[in-house]
C-alpha positions in Angstrom: 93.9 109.8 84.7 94.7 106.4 86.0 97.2 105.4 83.7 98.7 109.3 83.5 99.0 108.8 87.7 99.6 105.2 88.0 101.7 103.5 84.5 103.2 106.4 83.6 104.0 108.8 86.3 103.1 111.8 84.6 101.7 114.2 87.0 102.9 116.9 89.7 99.9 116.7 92.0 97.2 113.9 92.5 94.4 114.5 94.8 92.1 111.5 94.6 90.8 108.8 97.0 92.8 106.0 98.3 91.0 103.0 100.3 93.1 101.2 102.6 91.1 98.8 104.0 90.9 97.4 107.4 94.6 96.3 107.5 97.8 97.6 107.0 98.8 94.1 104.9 96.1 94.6 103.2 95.7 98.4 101.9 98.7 100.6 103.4 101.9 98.0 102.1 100.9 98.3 98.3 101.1 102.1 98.6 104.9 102.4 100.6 106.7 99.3 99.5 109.7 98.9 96.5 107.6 95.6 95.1 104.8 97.5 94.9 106.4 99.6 91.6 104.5 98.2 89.6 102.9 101.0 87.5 99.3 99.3 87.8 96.7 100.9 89.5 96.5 101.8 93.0 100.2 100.8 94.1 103.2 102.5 94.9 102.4 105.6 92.4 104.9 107.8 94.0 107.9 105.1 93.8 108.6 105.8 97.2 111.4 103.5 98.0 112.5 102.9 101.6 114.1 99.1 102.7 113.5 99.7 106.2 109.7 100.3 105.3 109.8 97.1 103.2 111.6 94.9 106.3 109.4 96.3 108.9 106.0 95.8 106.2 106.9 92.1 105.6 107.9 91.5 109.6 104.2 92.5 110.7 102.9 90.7 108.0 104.5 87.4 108.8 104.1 87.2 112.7 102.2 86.0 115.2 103.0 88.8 118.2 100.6 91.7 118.6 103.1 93.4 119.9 106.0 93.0 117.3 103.3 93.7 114.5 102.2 96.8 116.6 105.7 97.5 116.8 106.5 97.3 113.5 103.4 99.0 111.9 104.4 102.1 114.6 107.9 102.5 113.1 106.3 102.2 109.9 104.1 105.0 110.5 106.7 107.2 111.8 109.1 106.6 108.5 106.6 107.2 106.7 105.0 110.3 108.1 109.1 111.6 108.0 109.9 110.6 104.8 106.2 111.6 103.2 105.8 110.6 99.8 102.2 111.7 100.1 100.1 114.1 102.2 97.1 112.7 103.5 95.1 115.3 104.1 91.6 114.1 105.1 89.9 110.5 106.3 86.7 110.5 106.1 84.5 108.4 108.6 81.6 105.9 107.1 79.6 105.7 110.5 76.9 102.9 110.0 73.5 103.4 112.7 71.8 100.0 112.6 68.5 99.1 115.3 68.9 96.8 117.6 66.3 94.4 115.7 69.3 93.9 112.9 72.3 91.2 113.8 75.4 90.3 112.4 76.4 93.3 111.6 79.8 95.1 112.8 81.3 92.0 112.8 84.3 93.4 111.5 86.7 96.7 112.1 85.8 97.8 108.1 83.3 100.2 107.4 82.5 98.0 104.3 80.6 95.1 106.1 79.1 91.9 104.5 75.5 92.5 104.5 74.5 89.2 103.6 75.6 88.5 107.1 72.8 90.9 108.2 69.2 89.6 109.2 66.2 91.1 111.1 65.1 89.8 114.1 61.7 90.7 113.4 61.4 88.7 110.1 60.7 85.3 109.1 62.9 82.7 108.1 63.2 82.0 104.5 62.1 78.4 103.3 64.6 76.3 101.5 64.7 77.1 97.9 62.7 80.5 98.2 66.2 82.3 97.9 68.6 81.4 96.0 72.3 83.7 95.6 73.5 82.1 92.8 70.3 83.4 90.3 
């Protein structure tokens, strides 16, 4: 199905699962922008083309004010949501319930969080060389 959707653009609908990550640079772009025509996986299936999009994509991407990025990502939203080369039609949520006895975690706005950042406040330290990550 992959290559059917994604190489060779031979479908009428696709209903599958697309993650875009914590940031819009990161997940969103590769979906809505003309450089992402690639026809590998996960890009810009739908060849949605749009040079506004692409300005206002690389603008948040490359600065420094909140509030231009903000800007930016808002009018990209609204072309989008206009033009709509897809029709998202559900997000799901990935709540995480951790005790308070557990740090380090939701250190980070993504639901996928690095749980080797993770310890237990009621454990005990491991000694040097009783745990190694590279084995």
């Amino acid at each position: 199905m992959l290559s059917k959707v994604f190489e060779k653009y031979d479908y009428d609908l696709w209903w599958g699962p697309l993650t875009t990550r914590d940031h819009p640079a990161l997940g969103v772009a590769r979906l809505y922008t003309t450089d992402s025509i690639t026809g590998k996986p996960f890009t810009n299936f739908t060849r949605y083309s749009n040079p506004r999009v692409d300005k206002l994509f690389d603008l948040a991407a490359a600065s420094t004010n909140r509030a231009e990025v903000v800007k930016a990502y808002h009018e990209v939203q609204d072309l989008i949501m206009r033009d709509l080369p897809m029709v998202p039609v559900a997000d799901r949520m990935q709540p995480q319930i951790i005790r308070d006895e557990f740090k380090g975690a939701y250190t980070c706005t993504d639901t996928y969080e690095r749980t080797d950042e993770i310890w237990w406040t009621k454990g005990t330290p491991l000694k040097e060389g009783e745990f190694d990550r590279d084995d």
